[in-house]
C-alpha positions as CSV (number, residue, x, y, z in Angstrom):
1,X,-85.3,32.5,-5.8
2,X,-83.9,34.6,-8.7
3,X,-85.4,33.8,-12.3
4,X,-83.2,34.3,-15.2
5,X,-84.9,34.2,-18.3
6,X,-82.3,33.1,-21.0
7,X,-83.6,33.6,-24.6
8,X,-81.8,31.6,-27.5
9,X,-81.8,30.6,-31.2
10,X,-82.2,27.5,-33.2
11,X,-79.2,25.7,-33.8
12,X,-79.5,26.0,-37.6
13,X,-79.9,29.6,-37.4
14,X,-76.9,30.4,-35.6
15,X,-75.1,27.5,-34.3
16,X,-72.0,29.3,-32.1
17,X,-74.8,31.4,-30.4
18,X,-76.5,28.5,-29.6
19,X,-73.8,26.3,-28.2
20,X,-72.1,29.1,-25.9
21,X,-75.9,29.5,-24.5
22,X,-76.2,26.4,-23.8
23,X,-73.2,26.2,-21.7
24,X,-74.9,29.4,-19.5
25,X,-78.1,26.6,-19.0
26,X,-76.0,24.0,-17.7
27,X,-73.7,26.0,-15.4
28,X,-77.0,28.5,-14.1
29,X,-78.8,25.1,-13.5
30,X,-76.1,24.6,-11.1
31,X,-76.8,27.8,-9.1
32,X,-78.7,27.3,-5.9
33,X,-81.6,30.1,-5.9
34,X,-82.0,30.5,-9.7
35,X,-84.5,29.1,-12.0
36,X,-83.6,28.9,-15.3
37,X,-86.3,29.7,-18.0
38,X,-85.8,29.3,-21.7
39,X,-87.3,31.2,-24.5
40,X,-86.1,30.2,-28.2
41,X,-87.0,33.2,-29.9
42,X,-87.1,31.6,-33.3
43,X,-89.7,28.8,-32.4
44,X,-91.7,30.8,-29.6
45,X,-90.7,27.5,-27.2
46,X,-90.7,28.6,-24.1
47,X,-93.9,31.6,-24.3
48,X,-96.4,30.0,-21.9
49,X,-98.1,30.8,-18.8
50,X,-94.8,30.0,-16.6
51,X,-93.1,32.7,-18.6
52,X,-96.1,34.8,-17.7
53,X,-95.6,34.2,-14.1
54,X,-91.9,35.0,-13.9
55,X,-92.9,38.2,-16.1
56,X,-95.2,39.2,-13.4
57,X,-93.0,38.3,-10.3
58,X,-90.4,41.0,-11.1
59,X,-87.8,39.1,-9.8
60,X,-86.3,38.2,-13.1
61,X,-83.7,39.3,-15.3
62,X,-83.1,38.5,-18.9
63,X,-79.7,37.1,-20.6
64,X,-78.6,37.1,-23.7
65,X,-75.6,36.6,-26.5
66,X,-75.9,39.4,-28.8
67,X,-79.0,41.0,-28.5
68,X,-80.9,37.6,-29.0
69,X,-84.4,38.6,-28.0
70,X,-84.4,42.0,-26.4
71,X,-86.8,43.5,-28.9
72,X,-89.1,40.6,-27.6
73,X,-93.2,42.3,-27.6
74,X,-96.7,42.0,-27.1
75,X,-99.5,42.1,-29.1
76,X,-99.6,45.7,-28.5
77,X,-95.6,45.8,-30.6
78,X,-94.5,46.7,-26.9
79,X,-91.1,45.4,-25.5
80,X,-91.9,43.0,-22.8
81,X,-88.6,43.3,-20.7
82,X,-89.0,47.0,-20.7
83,X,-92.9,47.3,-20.0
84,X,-92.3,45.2,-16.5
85,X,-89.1,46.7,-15.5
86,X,-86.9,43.7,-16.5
87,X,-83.2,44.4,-16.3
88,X,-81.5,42.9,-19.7
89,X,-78.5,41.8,-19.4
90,X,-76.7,41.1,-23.5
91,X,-73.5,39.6,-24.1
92,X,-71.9,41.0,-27.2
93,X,-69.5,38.5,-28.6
94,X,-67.9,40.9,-31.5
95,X,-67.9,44.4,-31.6
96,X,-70.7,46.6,-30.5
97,X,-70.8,49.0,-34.4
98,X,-72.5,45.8,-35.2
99,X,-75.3,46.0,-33.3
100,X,-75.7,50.0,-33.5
101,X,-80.0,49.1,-34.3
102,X,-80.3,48.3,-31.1
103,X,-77.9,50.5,-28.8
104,X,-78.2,53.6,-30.6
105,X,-81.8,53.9,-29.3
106,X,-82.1,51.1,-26.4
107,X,-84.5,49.9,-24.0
108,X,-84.6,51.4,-20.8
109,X,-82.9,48.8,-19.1
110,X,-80.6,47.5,-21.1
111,X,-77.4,46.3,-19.9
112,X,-74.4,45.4,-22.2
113,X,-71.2,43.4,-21.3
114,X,-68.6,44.1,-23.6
115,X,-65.6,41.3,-24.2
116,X,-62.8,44.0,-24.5
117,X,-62.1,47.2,-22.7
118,X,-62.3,49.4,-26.1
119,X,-65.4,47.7,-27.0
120,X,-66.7,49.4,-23.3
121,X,-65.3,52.6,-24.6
122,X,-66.8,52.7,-27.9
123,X,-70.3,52.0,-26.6
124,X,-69.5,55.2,-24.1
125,X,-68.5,57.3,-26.7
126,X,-71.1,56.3,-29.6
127,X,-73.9,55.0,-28.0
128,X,-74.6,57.0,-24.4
129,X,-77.8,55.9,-24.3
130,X,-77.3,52.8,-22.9
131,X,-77.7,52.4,-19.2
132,X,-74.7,50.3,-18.3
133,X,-71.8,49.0,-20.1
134,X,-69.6,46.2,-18.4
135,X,-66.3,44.9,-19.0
136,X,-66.2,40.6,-18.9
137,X,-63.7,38.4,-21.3
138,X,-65.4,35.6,-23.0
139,X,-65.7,32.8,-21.1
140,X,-63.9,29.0,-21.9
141,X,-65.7,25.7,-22.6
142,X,-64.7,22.2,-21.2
143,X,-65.9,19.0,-23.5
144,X,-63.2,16.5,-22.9
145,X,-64.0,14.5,-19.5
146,X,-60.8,13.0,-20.5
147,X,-57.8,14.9,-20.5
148,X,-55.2,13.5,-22.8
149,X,-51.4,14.3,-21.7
150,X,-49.5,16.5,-23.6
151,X,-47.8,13.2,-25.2
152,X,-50.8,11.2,-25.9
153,X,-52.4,13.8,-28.7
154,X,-52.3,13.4,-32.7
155,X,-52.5,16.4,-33.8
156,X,-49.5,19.0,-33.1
157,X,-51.3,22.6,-33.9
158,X,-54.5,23.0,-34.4
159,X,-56.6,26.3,-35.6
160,X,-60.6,26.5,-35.4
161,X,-61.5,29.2,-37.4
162,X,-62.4,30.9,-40.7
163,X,-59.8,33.7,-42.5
164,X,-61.4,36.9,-43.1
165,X,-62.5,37.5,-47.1
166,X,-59.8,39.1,-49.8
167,X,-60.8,42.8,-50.2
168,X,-60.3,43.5,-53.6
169,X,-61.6,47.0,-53.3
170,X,-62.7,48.8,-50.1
171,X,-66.1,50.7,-50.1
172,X,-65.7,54.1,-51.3
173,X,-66.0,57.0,-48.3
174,X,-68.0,60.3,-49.4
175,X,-66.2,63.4,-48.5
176,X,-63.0,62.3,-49.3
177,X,-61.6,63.2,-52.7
178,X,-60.0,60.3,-53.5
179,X,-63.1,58.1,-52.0
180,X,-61.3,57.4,-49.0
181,X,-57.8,55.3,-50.4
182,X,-55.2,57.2,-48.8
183,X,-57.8,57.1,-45.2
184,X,-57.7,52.9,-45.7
185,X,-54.1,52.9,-47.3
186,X,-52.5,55.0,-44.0
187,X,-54.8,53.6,-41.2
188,X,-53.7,50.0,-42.3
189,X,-49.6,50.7,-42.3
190,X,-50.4,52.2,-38.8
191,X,-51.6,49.2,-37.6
192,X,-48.9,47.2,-39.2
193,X,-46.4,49.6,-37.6
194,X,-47.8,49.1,-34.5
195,X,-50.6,46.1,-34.3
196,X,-51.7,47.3,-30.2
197,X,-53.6,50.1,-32.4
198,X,-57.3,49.9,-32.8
199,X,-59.1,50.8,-36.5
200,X,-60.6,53.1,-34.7
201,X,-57.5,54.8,-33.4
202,X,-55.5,54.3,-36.5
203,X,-58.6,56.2,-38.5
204,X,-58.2,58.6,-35.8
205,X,-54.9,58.8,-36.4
206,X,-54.9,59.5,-40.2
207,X,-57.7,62.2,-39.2
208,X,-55.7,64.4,-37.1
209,X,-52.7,64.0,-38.5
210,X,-54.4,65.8,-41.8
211,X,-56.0,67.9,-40.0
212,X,-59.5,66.4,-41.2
213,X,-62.6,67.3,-39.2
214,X,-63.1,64.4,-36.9
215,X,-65.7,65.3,-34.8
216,X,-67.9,62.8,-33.1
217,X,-70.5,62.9,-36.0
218,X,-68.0,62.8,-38.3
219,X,-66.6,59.2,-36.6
220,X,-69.6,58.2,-36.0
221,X,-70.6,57.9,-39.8
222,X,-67.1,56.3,-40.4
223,X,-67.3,53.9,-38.2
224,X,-70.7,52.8,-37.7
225,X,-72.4,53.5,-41.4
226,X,-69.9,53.3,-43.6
227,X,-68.5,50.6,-41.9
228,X,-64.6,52.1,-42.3
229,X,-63.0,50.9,-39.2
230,X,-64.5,47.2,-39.7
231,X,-63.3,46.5,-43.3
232,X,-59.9,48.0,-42.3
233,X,-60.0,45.4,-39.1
234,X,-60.6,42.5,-41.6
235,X,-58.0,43.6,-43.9
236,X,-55.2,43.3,-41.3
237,X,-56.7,40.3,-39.3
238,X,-56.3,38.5,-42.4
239,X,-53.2,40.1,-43.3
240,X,-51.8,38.6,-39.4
241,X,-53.6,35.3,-39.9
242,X,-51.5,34.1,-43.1
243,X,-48.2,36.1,-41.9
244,X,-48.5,33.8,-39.0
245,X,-49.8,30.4,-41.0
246,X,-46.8,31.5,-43.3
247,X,-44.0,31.5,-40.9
248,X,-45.4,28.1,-39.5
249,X,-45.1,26.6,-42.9
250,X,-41.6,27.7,-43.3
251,X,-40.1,26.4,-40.0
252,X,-41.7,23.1,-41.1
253,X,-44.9,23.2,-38.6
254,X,-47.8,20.8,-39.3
255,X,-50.6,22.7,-38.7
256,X,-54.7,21.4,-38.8
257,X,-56.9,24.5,-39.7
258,X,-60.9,23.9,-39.8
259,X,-62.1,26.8,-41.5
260,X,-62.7,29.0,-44.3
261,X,-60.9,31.4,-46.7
262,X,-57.8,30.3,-46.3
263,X,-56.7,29.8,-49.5
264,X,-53.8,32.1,-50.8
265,X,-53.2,32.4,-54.3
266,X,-50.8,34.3,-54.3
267,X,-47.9,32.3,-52.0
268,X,-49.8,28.7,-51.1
269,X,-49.1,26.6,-48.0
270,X,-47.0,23.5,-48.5
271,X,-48.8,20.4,-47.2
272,X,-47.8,21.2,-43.2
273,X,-50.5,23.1,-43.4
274,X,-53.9,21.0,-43.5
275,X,-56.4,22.8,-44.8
276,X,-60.4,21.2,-43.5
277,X,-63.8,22.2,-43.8
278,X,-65.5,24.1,-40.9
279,X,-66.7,22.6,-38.3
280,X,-69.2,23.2,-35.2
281,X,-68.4,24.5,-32.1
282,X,-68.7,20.9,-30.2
283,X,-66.6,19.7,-33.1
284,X,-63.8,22.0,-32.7
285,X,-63.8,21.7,-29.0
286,X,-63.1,18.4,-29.4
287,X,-60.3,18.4,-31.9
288,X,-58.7,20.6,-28.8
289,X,-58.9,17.6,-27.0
290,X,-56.8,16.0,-29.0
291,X,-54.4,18.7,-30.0
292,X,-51.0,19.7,-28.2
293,X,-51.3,23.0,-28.9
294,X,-54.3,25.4,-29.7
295,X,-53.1,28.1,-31.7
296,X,-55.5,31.3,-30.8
297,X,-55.2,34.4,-33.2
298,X,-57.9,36.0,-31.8
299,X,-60.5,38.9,-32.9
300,X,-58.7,42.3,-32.9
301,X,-58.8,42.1,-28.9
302,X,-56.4,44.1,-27.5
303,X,-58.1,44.8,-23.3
304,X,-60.2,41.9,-23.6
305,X,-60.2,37.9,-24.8
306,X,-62.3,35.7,-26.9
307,X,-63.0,32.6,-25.6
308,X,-60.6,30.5,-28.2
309,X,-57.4,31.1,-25.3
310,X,-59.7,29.5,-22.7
311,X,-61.3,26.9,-24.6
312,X,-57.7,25.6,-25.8
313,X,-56.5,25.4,-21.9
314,X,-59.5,23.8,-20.5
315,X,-59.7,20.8,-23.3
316,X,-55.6,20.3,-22.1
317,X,-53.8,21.9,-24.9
318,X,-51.3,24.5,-24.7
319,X,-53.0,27.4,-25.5
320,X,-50.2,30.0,-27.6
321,X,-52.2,33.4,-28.6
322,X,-51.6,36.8,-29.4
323,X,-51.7,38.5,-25.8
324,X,-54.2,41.2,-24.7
325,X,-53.8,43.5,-21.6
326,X,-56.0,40.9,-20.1
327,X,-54.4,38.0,-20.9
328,X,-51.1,39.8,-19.6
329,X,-52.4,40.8,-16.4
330,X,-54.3,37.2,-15.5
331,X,-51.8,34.6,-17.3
332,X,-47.9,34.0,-17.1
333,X,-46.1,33.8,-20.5
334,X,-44.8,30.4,-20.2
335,X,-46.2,29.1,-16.9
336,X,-49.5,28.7,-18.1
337,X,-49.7,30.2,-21.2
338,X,-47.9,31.0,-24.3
339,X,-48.3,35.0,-25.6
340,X,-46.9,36.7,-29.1
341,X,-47.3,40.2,-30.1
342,X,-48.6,40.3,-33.7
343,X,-45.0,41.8,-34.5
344,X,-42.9,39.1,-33.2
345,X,-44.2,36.1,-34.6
346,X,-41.1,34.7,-34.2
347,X,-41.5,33.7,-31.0
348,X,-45.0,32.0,-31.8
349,X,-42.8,29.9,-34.2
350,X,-39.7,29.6,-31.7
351,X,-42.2,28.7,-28.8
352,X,-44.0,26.3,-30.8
353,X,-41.1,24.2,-31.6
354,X,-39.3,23.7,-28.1
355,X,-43.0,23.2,-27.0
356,X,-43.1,20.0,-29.5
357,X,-39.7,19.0,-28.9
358,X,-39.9,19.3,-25.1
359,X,-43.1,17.0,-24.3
360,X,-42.7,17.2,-20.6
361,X,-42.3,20.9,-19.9
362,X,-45.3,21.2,-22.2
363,X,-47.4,18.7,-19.9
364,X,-46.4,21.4,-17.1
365,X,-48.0,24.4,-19.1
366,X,-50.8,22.4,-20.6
367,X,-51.6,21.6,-17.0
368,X,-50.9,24.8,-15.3
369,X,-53.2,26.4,-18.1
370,X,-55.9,23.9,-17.6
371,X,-56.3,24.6,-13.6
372,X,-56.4,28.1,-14.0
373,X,-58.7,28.7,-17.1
374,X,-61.3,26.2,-15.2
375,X,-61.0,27.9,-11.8
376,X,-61.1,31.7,-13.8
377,X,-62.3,32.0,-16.6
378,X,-64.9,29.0,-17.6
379,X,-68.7,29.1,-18.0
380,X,-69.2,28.5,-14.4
381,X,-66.7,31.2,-13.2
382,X,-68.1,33.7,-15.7
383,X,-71.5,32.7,-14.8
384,X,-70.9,33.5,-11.2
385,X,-69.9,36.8,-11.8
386,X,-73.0,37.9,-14.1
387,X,-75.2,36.4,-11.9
388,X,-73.6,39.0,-9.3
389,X,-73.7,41.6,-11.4
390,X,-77.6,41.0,-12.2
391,X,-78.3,40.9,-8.3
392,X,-77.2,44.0,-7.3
């Protein structure tokens, strides 16, 4: 029998961590041959002489959402998992610049799985030092037992999520003359011009089309400590976020956000566009359930997915999202799924309508989506492919 050690956080400390982990419990506890241990690492729950015991068996490995508990030590300040030769497995739900602490000098055996295809990349070209970086798409969430039809659901489009902040200014970059504005200015009409584009690439981009020294410390000071690349991705994410919303609201969409920052001072919605507080992850799962279609605008994924395209399909709404190479390759625009390209929103909007005034091909798609997510790309399925990873 295989012990997986799955270290976690109070709910009030970080709530989404803590729901998506508790989806891994349930679906590991269905694994034959594995034992499931628990460690919350903000209580200590879990430290007791059966945790001892697995330590000592080494036949364990440890999984994690991002980087929950791999700096766990002793009384001596040394790393557990790393002292007994414990492979550590960490699923990073943004990207990995964020968690630069602990990749740019990592354990020994630390193991990160990357939700995107650039994130993999980026970790390859920034952090080396890490022993393995793996490529795996977020995984869905079912809550409904009941699956409404397509008919049956009150609410017509429905967005879980918060808008990222107004940037006023942008932090000012040293080395550049004019603190960086024409770096941020030219790196974000890039991206508007062509949305598939990275931050990093569009910084790259500006960079070697000025023939400005870009080598890899160079980037790496950009993009991991002065943070360049990840105000510029909040900058257009928001800027996609209320283009979208907008174009909604003018073709006379109702639309139910729960989330922050959505205001917009400077051209407000009309009242199709619903405007709630946040809500937690269980919550928003289950407004899905009750939704026709889950509108997914999803991180700046452009290999990967979140988990917000799944989660929509499995909880029996049609599930219409910016694509992704993944989504692409695994999902048929139309059959199953509905896909945009951040340039076309047009066909979000077009697609939208004939999916609200055409209840009965929708129930097809909503369906179609539903049986596929669940058999693909749901806890359990996701599950069963780290747990085949972490038995090699």
């Amino acid at each position: 029998m295989k012990n997986i050690i799955v270290t976690t956080r109070s709910k009030e400390n970080n709530d989404l961590i803590n729901f998506f982990t508790e989806q891994w419990i349930i679906a590991l506890r269905k694994c034959s041959d594995i034992y499931v241990k628990v460690v919350n690492v903000d209580t200590l729950e879990g430290l007791d002489d059966e945790l001892d015991a697995i330590i000592e068996s080494r036949n364990s490995g440890v999984l994690c959402y991002n980087c929950c508990g791999i700096n766990f030590t002793d009384a001596d300040n040394m790393n557990v998992w790393e002292m007994n030769g414990i492979p550590e497995y960490t699923f990073l739900l943004d990207h990995p610049r964020n968690y630069y602490d602990n990749l740019e000098y990592p354990i020994n055996n630390l193991h990160v799985i990357c939700l995107d295809e650039n994130h993999v990349d980026f970790i390859h070209e920034y952090f080396p030092k890490v022993s393995e970086v793996i490529f795996l798409p977020d995984s869905g969430v079912k809550v409904c037992d009941d699956i409404k039809t397509f008919s049956d659901r009150s609410i017509d489009v429905l967005y879980c999520g918060n808008c990222q902040i107004k940037y006023d200014t942008v932090s000012q970059v040293d080395g550049f003359t004019d603190g960086g504005s024409a770096l941020y200015r030219n790196a974000i009409n890039y991206i508007f011009n062509d949305p598939t584009l990275t931050a990093e690439d569009a910084v790259k981009k500006y960079l070697d089309e000025t023939g400005t020294k870009s080598g890899k410390d160079e980037l790496y000071k950009l993009f991991i400590i002065e943070k360049v690349s990840r105000q510029i991705e909040d900058i257009v994410r928001r800027h996609y976020k209320l283009l979208i919303m907008h174009a909604l609201d003018d073709a006379g969409i109702k639309v139910d956000i729960y989330g922050d920052g959505w205001e917009d001072d400077e051209n407000p919605f009309s009242e199709n566009i619903r405007i709630h507080d946040r809500v937690s992850p269980m919550e928003c799962h289950k407004l899905i359930g009750d939704a026709k279609i889950d509108l997914s605008i999803m991180p700046w994924f452009k290999r990967g997915s979140s988990e917000k395209p799944f989660a929509g399909m499995m909880n029996g709404a049609v599930c219409v999202s910016d694509s992704s190479t993944y989504l692409e390759k695994n999902y048929i625009d139309g059959t199953d799924i509905m896909l945009f390209d951040l340039d076309q929103v047009e066909k979000a909007v077009k697609d939208i309508k004939w999916l609200l005034s055409n209840p009965d091909q929708a129930e097809i798609i909503a369906r179609n989506g539903y049986y596929h997510a669940m058999d693909s790309d749901g806890t359990d399925a996701r599950i069963r492919q780290m747990l085949e990873l972490m038995m090699r």
